[in-house]
Each structure stands twice: as structure tokens, then as C-alpha cells.
C-alpha positions in Angstrom: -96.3 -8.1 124.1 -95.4 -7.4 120.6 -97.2 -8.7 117.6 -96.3 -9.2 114.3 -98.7 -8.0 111.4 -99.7 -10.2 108.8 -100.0 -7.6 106.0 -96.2 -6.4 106.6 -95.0 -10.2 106.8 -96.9 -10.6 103.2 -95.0 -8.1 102.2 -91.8 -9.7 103.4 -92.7 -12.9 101.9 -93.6 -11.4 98.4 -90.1 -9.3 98.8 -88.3 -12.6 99.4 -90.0 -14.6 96.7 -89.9 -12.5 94.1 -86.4 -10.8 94.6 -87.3 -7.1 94.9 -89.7 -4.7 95.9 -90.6 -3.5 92.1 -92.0 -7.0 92.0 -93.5 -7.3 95.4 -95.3 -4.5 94.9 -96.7 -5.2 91.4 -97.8 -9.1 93.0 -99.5 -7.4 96.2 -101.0 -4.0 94.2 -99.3 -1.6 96.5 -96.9 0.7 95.4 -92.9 0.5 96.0 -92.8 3.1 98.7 -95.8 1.3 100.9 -93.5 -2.2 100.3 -90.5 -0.5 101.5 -92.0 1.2 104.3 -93.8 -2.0 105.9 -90.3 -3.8 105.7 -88.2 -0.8 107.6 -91.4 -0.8 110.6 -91.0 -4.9 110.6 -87.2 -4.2 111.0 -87.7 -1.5 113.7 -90.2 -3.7 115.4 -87.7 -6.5 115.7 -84.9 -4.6 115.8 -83.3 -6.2 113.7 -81.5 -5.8 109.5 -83.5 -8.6 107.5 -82.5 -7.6 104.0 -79.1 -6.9 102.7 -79.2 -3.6 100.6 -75.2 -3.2 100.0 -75.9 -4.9 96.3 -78.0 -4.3 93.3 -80.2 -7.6 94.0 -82.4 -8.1 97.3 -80.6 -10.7 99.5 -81.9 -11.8 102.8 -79.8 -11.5 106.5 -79.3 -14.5 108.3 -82.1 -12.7 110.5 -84.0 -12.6 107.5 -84.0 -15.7 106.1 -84.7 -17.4 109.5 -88.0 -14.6 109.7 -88.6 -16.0 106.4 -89.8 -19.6 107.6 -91.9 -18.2 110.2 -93.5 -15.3 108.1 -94.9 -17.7 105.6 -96.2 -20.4 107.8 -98.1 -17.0 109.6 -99.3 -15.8 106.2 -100.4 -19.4 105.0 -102.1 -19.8 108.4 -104.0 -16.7 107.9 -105.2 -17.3 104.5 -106.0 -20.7 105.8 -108.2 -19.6 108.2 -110.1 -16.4 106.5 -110.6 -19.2 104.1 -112.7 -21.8 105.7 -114.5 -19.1 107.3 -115.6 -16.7 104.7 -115.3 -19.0 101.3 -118.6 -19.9 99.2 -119.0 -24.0 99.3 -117.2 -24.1 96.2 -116.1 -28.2 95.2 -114.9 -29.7 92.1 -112.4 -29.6 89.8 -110.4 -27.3 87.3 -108.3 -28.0 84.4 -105.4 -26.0 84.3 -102.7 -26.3 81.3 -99.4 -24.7 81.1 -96.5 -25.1 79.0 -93.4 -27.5 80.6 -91.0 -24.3 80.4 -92.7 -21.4 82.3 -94.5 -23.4 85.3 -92.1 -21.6 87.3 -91.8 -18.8 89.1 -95.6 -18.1 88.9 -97.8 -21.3 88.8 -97.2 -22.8 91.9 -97.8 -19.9 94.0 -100.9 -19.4 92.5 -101.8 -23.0 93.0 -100.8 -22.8 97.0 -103.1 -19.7 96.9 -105.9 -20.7 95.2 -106.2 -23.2 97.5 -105.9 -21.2 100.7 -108.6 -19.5 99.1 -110.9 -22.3 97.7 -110.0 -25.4 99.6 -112.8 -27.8 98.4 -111.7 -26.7 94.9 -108.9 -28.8 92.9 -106.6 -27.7 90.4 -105.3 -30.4 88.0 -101.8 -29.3 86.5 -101.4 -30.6 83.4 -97.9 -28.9 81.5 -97.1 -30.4 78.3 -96.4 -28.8 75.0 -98.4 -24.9 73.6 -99.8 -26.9 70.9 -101.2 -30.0 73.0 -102.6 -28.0 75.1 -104.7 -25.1 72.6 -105.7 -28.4 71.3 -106.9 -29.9 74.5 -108.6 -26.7 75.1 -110.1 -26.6 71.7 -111.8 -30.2 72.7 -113.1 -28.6 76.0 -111.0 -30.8 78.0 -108.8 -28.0 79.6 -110.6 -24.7 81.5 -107.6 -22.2 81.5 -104.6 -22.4 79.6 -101.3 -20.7 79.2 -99.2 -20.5 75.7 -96.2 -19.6 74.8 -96.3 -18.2 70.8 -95.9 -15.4 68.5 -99.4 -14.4 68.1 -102.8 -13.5 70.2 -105.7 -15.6 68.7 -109.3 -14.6 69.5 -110.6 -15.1 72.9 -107.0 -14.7 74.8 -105.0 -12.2 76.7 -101.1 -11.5 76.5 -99.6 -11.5 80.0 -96.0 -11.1 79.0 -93.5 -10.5 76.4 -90.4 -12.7 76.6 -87.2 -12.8 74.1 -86.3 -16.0 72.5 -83.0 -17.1 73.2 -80.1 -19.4 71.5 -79.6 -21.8 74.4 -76.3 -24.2 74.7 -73.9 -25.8 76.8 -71.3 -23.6 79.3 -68.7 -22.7 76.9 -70.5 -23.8 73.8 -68.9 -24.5 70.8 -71.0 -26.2 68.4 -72.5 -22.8 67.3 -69.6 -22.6 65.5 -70.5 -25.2 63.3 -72.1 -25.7 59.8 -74.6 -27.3 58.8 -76.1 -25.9 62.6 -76.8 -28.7 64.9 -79.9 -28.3 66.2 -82.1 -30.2 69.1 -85.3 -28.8 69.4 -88.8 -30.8 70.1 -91.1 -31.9 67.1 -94.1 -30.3 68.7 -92.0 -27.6 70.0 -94.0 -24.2 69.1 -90.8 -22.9 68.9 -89.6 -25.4 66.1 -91.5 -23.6 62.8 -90.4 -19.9 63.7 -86.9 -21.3 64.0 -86.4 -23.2 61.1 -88.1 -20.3 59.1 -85.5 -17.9 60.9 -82.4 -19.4 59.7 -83.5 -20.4 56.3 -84.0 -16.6 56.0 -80.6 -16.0 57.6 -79.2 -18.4 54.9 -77.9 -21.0 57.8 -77.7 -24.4 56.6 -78.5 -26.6 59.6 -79.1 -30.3 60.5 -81.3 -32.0 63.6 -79.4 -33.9 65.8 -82.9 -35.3 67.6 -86.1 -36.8 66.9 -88.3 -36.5 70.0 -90.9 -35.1 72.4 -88.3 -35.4 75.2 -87.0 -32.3 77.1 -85.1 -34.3 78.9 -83.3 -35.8 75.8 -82.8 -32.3 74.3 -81.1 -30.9 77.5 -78.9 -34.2 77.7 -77.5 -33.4 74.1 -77.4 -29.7 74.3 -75.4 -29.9 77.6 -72.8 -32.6 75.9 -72.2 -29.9 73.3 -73.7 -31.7 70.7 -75.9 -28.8 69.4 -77.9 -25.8 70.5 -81.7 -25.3 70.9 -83.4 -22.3 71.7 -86.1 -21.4 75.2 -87.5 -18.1 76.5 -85.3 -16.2 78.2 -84.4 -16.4 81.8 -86.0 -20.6 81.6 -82.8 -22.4 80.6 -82.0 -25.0 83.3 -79.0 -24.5 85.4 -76.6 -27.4 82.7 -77.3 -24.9 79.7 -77.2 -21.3 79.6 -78.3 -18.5 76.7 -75.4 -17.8 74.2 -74.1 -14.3 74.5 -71.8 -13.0 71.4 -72.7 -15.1 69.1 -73.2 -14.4 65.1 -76.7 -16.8 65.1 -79.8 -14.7 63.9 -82.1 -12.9 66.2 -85.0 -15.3 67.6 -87.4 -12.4 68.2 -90.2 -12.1 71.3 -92.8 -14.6 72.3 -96.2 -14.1 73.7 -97.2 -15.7 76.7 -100.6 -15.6 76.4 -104.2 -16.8 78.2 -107.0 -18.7 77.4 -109.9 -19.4 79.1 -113.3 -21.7 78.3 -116.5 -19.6 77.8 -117.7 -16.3 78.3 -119.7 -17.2 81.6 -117.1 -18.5 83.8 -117.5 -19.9 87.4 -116.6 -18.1 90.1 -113.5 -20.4 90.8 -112.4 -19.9 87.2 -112.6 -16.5 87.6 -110.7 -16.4 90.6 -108.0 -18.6 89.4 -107.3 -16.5 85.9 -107.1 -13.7 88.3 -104.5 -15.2 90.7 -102.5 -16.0 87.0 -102.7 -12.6 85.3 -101.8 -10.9 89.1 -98.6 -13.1 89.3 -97.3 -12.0 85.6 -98.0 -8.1 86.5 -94.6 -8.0 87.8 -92.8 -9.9 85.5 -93.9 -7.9 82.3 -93.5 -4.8 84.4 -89.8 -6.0 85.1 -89.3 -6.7 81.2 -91.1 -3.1 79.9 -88.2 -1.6 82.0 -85.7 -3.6 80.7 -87.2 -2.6 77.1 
């Protein structure tokens, strides 16, 4: 009989999830060699090719992709089980706030392992706007909270440095225009820096929307009927960022972490850590791009 071992199939699974093995590695604390070498023993145990390495860009087999479902059932299972037998009685609730635009990649894997980890524990999402939530959090209503904004107040930690980008419809064209067209949110953090910036820049502009809606600002940015500006890398797949344009730089936003208290609880603790682990690779990624 030949068994399959859970630490290589984590491996796999971080791999797959995160699209290489520079980001594996940062997400597991291992280094790239050990990530590589556990996939070519899982490949020589099953004899089998599970990732395609003919491109730049990790992409799966058909072999792989079918290990895939398997591999993370067997990893949840295990963390499942270590979990209800080793864990403290920990129960209640946390507060968790993060803005609408960078819940993904990293949140909800955190959330599925936090609560592999600390079952009886529950994490309540709650993504709205950077300045809702700092002032939720300033009202103790919110334990841990995530911003996106230029600066590091007291108390917080950066976990990554991400561009702002000119954002627009596929094959834009109302860039072009003057007075700008603009649809960004009026709570939008983003909203002050970006007025400021092309003031500076001398571009007249107009705004086309008056709401709290993302939804309403992708709907008119995707008809063409103005730009607005995101983080890099979070536009939705109807809008992409504007390349070759003669609009003014945007600069680099913080994404930064709060949490309540000096003394935190164990679970707090635990969850901040599962956060600030599952940006590693992400600001590693952008340092080499830098």
C-alpha cells in the first residue's frame, strides 16, 4: 500500500491556490526548493506529471487538477481532526472588517482555516468601505481590521504595498475626454487622493455618480461612461486597468492592520496571524516586481 502524505499534499494545495511555488512557499514558511522537492516525490509516488512547467505560470495536468479535489478534502480532514483534538475550548465570536475590494485571494482562506483550527470560534465578515470600518473599530465594535490607505496610523501594521490604478472599460475611451468623467464612491478612501491628484495635474474633471454603490460604479465604468480607479490586480473581469494612457500617476496604497487592544485573546492572536501569514507572499511577489 501506498500512502499519500499530508504535508506534501499541503504543499500541492498551497502550489495550486496560489499559482506558484514563490508563493506557496512564503504561505507554508518553507523555502522554494523544499516546495518543489515535495511536489517531484508526490509525482514520482504516483507516477504521474501534475503540473505543467512548459509556461512561465503554474498550470495544473488534468492528473493534477483531478489530485487537486482529493488533496484538499485530505488536508481539510486533517486539520479537522488535529483540531477537535488538540484545540483549547475556545467559543465566541470575532469581528473581523475588511474592505469590499481585497477580500479575495486571502480572506477566505484564512477564514476556512481559522476554523479548522478553532471550530467553536466564529468569525463575523463584515467588508464595507476603509473609512466605515477604522470608524467601527474606533467605537470598539470591530476586533481586527484591514485598510486600504496611504498612511500607517499608530497601533497598525503594513502587510502590503499595492499601486493604484486608472480602471475602465475594454477598449476605453472616455479617458480621452475633458472635463474627466469620473465614477468613484463618496466614502471611497480613494476619492480625496484622487481628486487632489488631478487638480495638481491640472485635469479638469466632472463626477458622473453620486453613490455608495460598487455595483453602480462598475455598471457605468463598463458602459464607457467614465473611469474610476482600484488597487491593482482587483478590477473585476467587465473592467480592466488602463495601460498607455496620459492620466497622472495614482501612487501606492498601504494595506494595513489593525487590531483592538494590547492584550489580545488567544483566538485574536491566532487570527491576525493566519492574516499577516497569507499577505507574506503577496508583498514578497510585489518587492520583486519593484
Amino acid at each position: 500500500m501506498r500512502n499519500l502524505d499530508v504535508t506534501t499534499l499541503r504543499s500541492f494545495v498551497a502550489v495550486a491556490e496560489l499559482g506558484g511555488v514563490t508563493r506557496a512557499a512564503g504561505f507554508l514558511n518553507l523555502t522554494q526548493s523544499a516546495v518543489s522537492m515535495q511536489l517531484k516525490r508526490l509525482e514520482e509516488l504516483l507516477d504521474l506529471s501534475l503540473i505543467d512547467r512548459s509556461g512561465r505560470s503554474v498550470r495544473l495536468t488534468a492528473s493534477g487538477e483531478q489530485l487537486l479535489s482529493y488533496a484538499r478534502k485530505m488536508v481539510d480532514l486533517n486539520d479537522e481532526a488535529f483540531a477537535r483534538l488538540t484545540h483549547k475550548e475556545y467559543a465566541g465570536e470575532i469581528q473581523l472588517g475588511v474592505p469590499h475590494d481585497i477580500v479575495y485571494p486571502v480572506i477566505p482562506r484564512v477564514l476556512q482555516r481559522f476554523a479548522a483550527e478553532m471550530p467553536r470560534m466564529r468569525v463575523q465578515l463584515n467588508a464595507s468601505h476603509t473609512n466605515k470600518l477604522k470608524d467601527m473599530f474606533a467605537r470598539g465594535e470591530l476586533d481586527v481590521i484591514l485598510t486600504t490607505e496611504g498612511k500607517l496610523d499608530e497601533g497598525g501594521e503594513t502587510l502590503n504595498e499595492i499601486p493604484l490604478r486608472w480602471v475602465g472599460a475594454p477598449g476605453a475611451q472616455v479617458w480621452k475626454q475633458r472635463p474627466l468623467r469620473i465614477a468613484q464612491g463618496r466614502v471611497c478612501a480613494f476619492r480625496p487622493d484622487l481628486i487632489s491628484t488631478l487638480d495638481d495635474a491640472g485635469v479638469s474633471w466632472t463626477s458622473v455618480v453620486d453613490t455608495d454603490s460598487d455595483r453602480t460604479i462598475e455598471a457605468t465604468v463598463s458602459a464607457d461612461l467614465a473611469v474610476c480607479t482600484m488597487l491593482e490586480g482587483t478590477a473585476p473581469p467587465q473592467l480592466c486597468e488602463l495601460d498607455g494612457t496620459d492620466l497622472p500617476d495614482l501612487g501606492v496604497y498601504l494595506i494595513n492592520m489593525y487590531t483592538a487592544g494590547r492584550r489580545l485573546s488567544e483566538p485574536v492572536q491566532r487570527l491576525a496571524a493566519m492574516i499577516r501569514a497569507g499577505y507574506q507572499p503577496l508583498r514578497q511577489v510585489e518587492q520583486i516586481r519593484a
